[in-house]
N, C-alpha and C positions, 0 to 999 in steps of 0.2 A: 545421690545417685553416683555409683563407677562408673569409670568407662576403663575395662582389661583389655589388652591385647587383643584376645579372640573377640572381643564387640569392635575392636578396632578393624582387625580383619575381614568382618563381617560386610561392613561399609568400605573397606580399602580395598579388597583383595582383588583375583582374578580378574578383571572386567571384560567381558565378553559380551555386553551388550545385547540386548532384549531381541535384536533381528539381525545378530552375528552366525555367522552360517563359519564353519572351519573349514577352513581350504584343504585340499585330498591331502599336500605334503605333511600333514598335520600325522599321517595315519602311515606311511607309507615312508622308511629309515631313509633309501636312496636319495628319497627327492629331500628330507631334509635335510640330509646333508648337500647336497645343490644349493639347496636354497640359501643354507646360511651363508654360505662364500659369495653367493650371485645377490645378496645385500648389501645396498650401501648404505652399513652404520655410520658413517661421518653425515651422509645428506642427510638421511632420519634424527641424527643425535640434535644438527642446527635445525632441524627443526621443530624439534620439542623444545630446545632453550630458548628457542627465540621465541614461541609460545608461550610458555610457562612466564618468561619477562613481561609480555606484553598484557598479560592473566594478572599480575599483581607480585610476583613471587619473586622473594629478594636471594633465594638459592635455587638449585634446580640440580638432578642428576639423570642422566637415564643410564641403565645397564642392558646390555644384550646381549644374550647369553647362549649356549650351548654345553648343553649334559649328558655326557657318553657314559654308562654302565658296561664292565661283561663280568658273568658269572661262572664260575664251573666247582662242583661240589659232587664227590666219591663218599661212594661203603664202600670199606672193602677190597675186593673185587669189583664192583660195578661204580658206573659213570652217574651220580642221582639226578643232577641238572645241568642245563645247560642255557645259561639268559643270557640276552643284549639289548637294551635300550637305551632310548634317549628324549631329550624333550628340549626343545627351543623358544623364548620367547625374549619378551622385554620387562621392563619395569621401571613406573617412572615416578621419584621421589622429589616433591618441590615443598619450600618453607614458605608459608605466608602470613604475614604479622606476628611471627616465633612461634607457628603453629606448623606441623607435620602433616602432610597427605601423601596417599601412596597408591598407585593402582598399576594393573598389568595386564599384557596379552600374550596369547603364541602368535597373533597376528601381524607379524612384522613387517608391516606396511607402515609410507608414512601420512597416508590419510587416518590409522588405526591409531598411532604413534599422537598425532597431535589430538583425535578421539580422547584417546587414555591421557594426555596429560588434561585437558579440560576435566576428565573427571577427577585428576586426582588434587585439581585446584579445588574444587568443590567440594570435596572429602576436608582439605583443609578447613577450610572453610567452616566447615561443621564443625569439626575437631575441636574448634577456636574456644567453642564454649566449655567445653572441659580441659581447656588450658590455664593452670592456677599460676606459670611462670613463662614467661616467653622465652624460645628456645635460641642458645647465641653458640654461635660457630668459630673456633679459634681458626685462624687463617691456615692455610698449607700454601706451599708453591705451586707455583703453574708447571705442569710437565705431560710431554709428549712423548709416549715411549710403549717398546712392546718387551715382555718379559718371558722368560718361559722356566719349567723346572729341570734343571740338569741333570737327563738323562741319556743313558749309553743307548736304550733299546725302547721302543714304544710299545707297550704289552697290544695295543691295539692292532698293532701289526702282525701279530703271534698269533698264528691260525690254535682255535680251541680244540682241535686233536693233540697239539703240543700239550698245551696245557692241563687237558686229562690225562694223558700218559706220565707226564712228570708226576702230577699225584699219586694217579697210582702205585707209582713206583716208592713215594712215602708210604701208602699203605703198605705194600707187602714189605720194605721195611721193619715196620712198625709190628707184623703178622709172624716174623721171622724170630720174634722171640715167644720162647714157650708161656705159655699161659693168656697169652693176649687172644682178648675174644673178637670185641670191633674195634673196630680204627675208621676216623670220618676224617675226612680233608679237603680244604676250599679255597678258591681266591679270588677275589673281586678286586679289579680294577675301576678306579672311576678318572676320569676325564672334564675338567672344567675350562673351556672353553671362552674366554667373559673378555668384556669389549666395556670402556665405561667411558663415560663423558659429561664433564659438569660445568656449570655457571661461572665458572672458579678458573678456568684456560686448562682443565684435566681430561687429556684425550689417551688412555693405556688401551691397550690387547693385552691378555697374558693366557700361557696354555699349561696347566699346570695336572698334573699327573700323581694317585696315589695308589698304591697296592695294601692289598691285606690278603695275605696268604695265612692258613692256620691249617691243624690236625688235632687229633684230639686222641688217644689210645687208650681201652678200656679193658682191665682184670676184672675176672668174675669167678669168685667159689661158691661154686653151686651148694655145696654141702650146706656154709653156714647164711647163703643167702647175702652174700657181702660183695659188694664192688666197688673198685677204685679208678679214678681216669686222671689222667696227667696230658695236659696241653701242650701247646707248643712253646716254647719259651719267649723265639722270637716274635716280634708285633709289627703294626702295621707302620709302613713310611711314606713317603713323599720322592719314591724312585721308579726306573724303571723296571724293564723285564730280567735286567739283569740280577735282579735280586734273586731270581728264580735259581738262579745259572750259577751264580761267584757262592753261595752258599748251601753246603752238606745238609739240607733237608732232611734226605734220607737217614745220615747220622742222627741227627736231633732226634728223630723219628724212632730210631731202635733204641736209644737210651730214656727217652720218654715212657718206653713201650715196657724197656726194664724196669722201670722208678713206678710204675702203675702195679706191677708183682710186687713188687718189692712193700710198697703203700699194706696189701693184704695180711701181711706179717709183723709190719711194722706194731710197735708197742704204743699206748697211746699217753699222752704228752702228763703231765703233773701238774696241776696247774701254780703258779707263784710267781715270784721276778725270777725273770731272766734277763741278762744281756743278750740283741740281737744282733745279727749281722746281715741286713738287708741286703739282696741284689737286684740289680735294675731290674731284673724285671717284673719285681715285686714292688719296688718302690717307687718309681714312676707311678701308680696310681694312689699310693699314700699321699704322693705330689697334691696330683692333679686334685685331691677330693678336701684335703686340709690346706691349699696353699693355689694351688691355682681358683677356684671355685671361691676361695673367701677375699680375695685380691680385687674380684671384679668390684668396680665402681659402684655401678649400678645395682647391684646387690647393699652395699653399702648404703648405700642414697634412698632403700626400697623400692627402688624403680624395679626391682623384679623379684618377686618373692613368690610366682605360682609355682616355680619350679623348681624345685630343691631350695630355697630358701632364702636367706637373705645371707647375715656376714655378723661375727663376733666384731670385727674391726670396721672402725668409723676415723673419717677422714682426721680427728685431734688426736687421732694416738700416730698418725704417719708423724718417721724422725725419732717418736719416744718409745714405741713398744719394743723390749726385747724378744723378739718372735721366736729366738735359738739360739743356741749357744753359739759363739764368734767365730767357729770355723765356718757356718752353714750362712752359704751365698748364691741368691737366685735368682737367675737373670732373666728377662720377657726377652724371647728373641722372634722375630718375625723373619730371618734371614737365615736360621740356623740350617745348616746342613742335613738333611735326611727331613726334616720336621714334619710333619703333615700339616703345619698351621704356617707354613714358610709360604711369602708372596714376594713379587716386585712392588706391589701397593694394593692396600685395604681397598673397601668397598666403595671409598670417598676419594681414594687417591693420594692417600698419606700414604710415603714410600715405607718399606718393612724398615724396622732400625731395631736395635737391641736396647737392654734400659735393667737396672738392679732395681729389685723386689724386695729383697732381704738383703743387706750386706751386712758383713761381720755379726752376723745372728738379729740388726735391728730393722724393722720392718721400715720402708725408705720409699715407698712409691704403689703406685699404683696402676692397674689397666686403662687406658681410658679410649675413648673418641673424639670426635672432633664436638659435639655439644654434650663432654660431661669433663672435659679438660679442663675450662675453668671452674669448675666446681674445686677445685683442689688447687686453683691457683697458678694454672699450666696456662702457658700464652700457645703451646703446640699441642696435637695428639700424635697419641705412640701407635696409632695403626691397628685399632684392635675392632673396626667395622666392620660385619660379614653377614652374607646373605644365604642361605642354604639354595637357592633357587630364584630364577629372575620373577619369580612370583612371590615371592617372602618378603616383609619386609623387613631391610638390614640394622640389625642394633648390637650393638654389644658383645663379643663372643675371645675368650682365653686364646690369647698368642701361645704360643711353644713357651714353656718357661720351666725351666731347668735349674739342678742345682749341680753347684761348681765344682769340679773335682779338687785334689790337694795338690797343691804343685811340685811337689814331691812326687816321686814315685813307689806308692805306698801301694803291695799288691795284697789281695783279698787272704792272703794265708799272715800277713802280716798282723792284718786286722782280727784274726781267727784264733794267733795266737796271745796274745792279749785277752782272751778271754776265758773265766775257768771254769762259767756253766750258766749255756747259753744255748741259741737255737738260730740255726741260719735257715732264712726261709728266699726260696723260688718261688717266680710265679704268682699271678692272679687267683682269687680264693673271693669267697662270696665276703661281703662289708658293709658296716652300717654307717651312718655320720652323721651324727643332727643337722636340723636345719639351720641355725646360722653354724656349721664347717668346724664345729669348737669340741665334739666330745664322738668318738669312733671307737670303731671297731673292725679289724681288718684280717684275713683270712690270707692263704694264699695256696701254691701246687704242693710241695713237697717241702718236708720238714729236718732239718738236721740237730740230731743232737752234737754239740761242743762241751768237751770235757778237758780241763787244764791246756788247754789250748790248740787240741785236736777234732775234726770230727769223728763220732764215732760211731754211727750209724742213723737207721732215719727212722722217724717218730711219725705220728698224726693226731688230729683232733686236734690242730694249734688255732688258735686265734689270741689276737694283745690287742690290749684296750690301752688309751691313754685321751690325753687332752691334746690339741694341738702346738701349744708354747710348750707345754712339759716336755710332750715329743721331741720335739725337734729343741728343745731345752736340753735332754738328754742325750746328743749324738755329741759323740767326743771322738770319733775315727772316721774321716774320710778314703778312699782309696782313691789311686793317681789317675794319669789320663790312658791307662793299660787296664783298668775294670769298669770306663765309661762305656756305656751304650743307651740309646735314644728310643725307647718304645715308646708308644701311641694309644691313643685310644680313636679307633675309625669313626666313632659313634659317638660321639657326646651331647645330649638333650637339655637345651634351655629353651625359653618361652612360653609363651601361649596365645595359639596354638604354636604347638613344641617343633622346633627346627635340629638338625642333626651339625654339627661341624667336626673335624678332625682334629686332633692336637695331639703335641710329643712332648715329652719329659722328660729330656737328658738326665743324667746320672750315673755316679759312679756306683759301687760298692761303699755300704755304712754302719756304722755302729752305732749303737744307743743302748745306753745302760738302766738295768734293773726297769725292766718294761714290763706290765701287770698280763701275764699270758694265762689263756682258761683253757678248757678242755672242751669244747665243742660236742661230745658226744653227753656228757655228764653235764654242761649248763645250760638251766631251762632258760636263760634270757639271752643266750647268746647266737640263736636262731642263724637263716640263712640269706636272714632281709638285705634287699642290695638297694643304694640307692642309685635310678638307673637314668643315669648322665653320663 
C-alpha cells in the first residue's frame, strides 16, 4: 500500500469538524480584516504548544495567517476584471515518534486551535504506520522578530481606478502602432500576512508583498490567416507599487507591439548549431526548469516525484559533477533583492541566508529543510520550507537562485560580437523538460539573427534542444552587473495536491556555443508541450 500526499491530505487537511458552523467574518472582507488584528496569536500559539507537548509531540508549529489578492485585467479599450480577496486561518504542524501530522482551520479561536492540534496529533499518529524512517530535525536558533518586504508604496493602498487606467494606457500604447490588432494587460498583487510559532523558542510576524504585472500585444494578417504576440519582457517581483510608477510600461508596450509586426514577416529560422546569446528574460526560466527544479532534495531522495518529476542528480555526485563550465555560478538566495521567494524566515523559522549551488561550473550543494538536511550531512537548513496557505501543508519549495554575473563589466554587444552565426533570443516561449530536469527543450518571444558579430534582423520558429550539463557546459560568455535583471516565475506547481509558490532567477546576459536549434513550424516533435510548474 502508498500513502501520496493527496491521501495524506485527505486525512490532514482542513478540519472543520462534523458540527463546525463558520463564523459570518468568515464571508464578510471587513470583518476579517478586524478580526485578524483583534487576535491574540502569541495566547493561541502557547496554546497549541503547550498542547501538542503535553499530546506526546517532541516538535510542534502553528502558523496564522492572512491572504490578500487584488486583480485588475484590460482589452483594449475596456477594463475585463476587477477582484479582491482574501482568506484567513491557522494550521498546526506537530512530530510524534519521527511521524508528521497536520491539520487546519479559518476558525481562529483558541478553543478551535487546541480542537485542531488534538487532531493533528491523531493524524500523526496514523501516519506512524506508513512511516519506514523516523523524521529528525537539524536545530535552528531561537528568535523573535517581525520582518517585512522593502517597499516604497503598498499597491493595496492604490485605489483600482489607478490601476485600470495605468493599463490602459499600456494598451493604447501598445494600439498606437499600426498593425496591432489586441492588446490584454493585468496585474495581480498578493499580500502574505504570516504570524509563526514553534516548540523550538520561534515567534516571527512577516508582511511580505508580490506584484505581477504583464500585457501581451497581438498582429494579425487576415489574408494569410497568421498571427503573432509578443509579451512583456518584464516579470513578476517581490516590490511595491512603485514598480508600476519608476518603469516605462508604456514604452515596453509600443516596442513589443512593434516586434509582434515585425514577427509577421520575419523569415523562419534554419534549423542547426547555432551560438546563443540569452537574455534574462529568457533565461531565468532555462534556470528555474534545468537548475532550480533538479537541485531540490526532495526530488532527489524521491520524496516527490507526482509532480514534474524527480532529479538526474543524487546526493554522491554533490563536490564531483561538473554541472558547467567554470565561469557558471549559482547561488540559492532567500534574501536576494526584488526575489519573489525573498523572506526574513522559512515556514519553520530558519532565517533567509544565501548558499552556491554551482560554483566554478561544479555542482556543490543543495536545497534543503530542516528534516532533509541531514540527509546530505548538513547539521543546519538553508530555509527552503513553505506553505502556499495556512491550510497546505509546508514542505519543500525552490529559494530564489540565480546565476552570477562576470565581474567584469562585459556588456551584451560585447558578447554579440564574439559571435559569427548565432541567434539572440527574448522572452518566455512554450518548453518541454523531462522528468528527472536532464533533456529540454525551450522556446521563447522574439528571435535575433547574429551575423559576424552583429544583429541583423529577426527570425521565428526558434526553439534549441540540449542536455542540462552540455548546456550549461557550453556557456563560455557571461555579461557584467549592467545586463543583470531578476525575473520570476508568479506560479510555480509542486505537490500533491499541487501548491503554487513564487520564485526569481537573477541573471545576466549569456552565451552558449553551437546549441542544436530546430524550426518549430517544420518539427513534428517539437510541439508546444509546457511543463506547467
Amino acid at each position: 500500500m502508498t500513502f501520496s500526499r493527496r491521501d495524506f491530505i485527505k486525512t490532514a487537511g482542513v478540519a472543520f469538524g462534523t458540527a463546525a458552523v463558520l463564523p459570518s467574518w468568515v464571508y464578510d472582507a471587513q470583518a476579517a480584516t478586524e478580526y485578524y488584528f483583534d487576535v491574540n496569536k502569541n495566547s493561541i500559539a502557547d496554546a497549541v504548544l503547550a498542547t501538542a507537548k503535553r499530546l506526546g509531540a517532541s516538535y510542534a508549529d502553528i502558523r496564522i495567517n492572512r491572504y490578500r489578492l487584488e486583480a485588475v485585467s484590460t482589452r483594449e479599450r475596456q477594463i475585463q476584471n476587477l477582484s479582491a480577496g482574501q482568506n484567513f486561518g491557522f494550521g498546526v504542524r506537530v512530530l510524534v515518534n519521527g511521524t508528521w501530522g497536520f491539520a487546519a482551520s479559518p476558525i481562529v479561536t483558541a478553543d478551535e486551535a487546541q480542537r485542531v492540534t488534538r487532531e493533528a496529533i491523531d493524524i500523526a499518529k496514523a501516519n506512524a504506520r506508513f512511516q519506514r524512517k523516523k523524521i529528525e530535525l537539524v536545530p535552528t536558533p531561537k528568535v523573535e522578530a517581525k520582518w517585512r518586504t522593502p517597499i516604497e508604496k503598498d499597491p493595496f493602498e492604490v485605489p483600482a481606478e489607478e490601476k485600470a487606467a495605468l493599463l490602459l494606457k499600456i494598451n493604447e500604447a501598445a494600439l498606437a502602432v499600426q498593425g496591432i490588432n489586441f492588446v490584454n494587460s493585468s496585474m495581480a498583487w498578493v499580500n502574505e500576512q504570516k504570524y509563526l510559532a514553534t516548540s523550538d523558542g520561534v515567534k516571527v510576524e512577516q508582511y511580505l508583498i508580490r506584484g505581477n504585472p504583464s500585457f501581451s500585444a497581438t498582429a494579425v494578417n487576415r489574408a494569410s490567416g497568421d498571427f503573432q504576440a509578443v509579451n512583456s519582457l518584464r516579470e513578476a517581483q517581490s516590490i511595491g507599487y512603485e514598480y508600476m510608477t519608476k518603469y516605462d510600461w508604456p514604452a515596453e508596450a509600443r516596442e513589443a507591439a512593434e516586434h509582434a509586426v515585425m514577427k509577421l514577416k520575419a523569415p523562419s529560422v534554419k534549423p542547426g548549431k547555432y551560438d546563443l546569446i540569452l537574455h534574462p528574460s529568457h533565461l531565468f526560466l532555462t534556470i528555474h526548469e534545468s537548475v532550480g527544479h533538479s537541485t531540490e532534495l526532495d526530488r532527489a531522495m524521491l520524496w516527490e516525484a507526482n509532480y514534474a518529476g524527480t532529479s538526474f542528480l543524487t546526493p554522491d555526485k554533490t563536490g564531483k559533477l561538473q554541472f558547467g563550465s567554470k565561469i557558471v555560478n549559482f547561488v540559492a538566495d532567500r534574501t536576494q533583492k526584488f526575489g519573489l521567494a525573498t523572506v526574513g524566515y522559512d515556514d519553520e523559522g530558519v532565517p533567509g541566508q544565501e548558499w552556491h549551488i554551482v560554483k566554478d561550473g561544479v555542482f556543490v550543494d543543495w536545497q534543503t529543510t530542516r528534516d532533509t538536511a541531514q540527509l546530505v550531512g548538513h547539521d543546519k537548513s538553508y530555509g527552503c520550507l513553505h506553505a502556499d496557505s495556512w491550510g497546505s501543508v509546508p514542505f519543500p519549495r525552490m529559494p530564489n537562485l540565480s546565476l552570477e554575473p562576470a565581474k567584469e563589466d562585459v556588456s551584451e554587444e560585447d558578447l554579440i560580437a564574439g559571435v559569427e552565426n548565432g541567434i539572440m533570443i527574448h522572452g518566455r516561449g512554450s518548453y518541454s523538460i523531462d522528468q528527472q530536469r536532464y533533456n529540454f527543450q525551450f522556446g521563447g518571444q522574439t528571435f535575433w539573427e547574429i551575423k559576424n558579430g552583429k544583429k541583423t534582423g529577426m527570425l521565428r520558429d526558434v526553439a534549441y534542444q540540449s542536455r542540462t550539463t552540455d548546456f550549461w557546459g557550453a556557456c563560455d560568455g557571461l555579461g557584467g552587473r549592467s545586463t543583470y535583471d531578476i525575473p520570476g516565475s508568479f506560479n510555480d506547481g509542486k505537490g500533491e495536491p499541487g501548491q503554487s509558490n513564487a520564485v526569481s532567477h537573477g541573471c545576466p546576459t549569456a552565451r552558449f556555443r553551437q546549441i542544436n536549434v530546430l524550426n518549430t513550424a517544420s518539427s513534428p516533435n517539437s510541439g508546444d508541450m509546457e511543463d506547467h510548474d
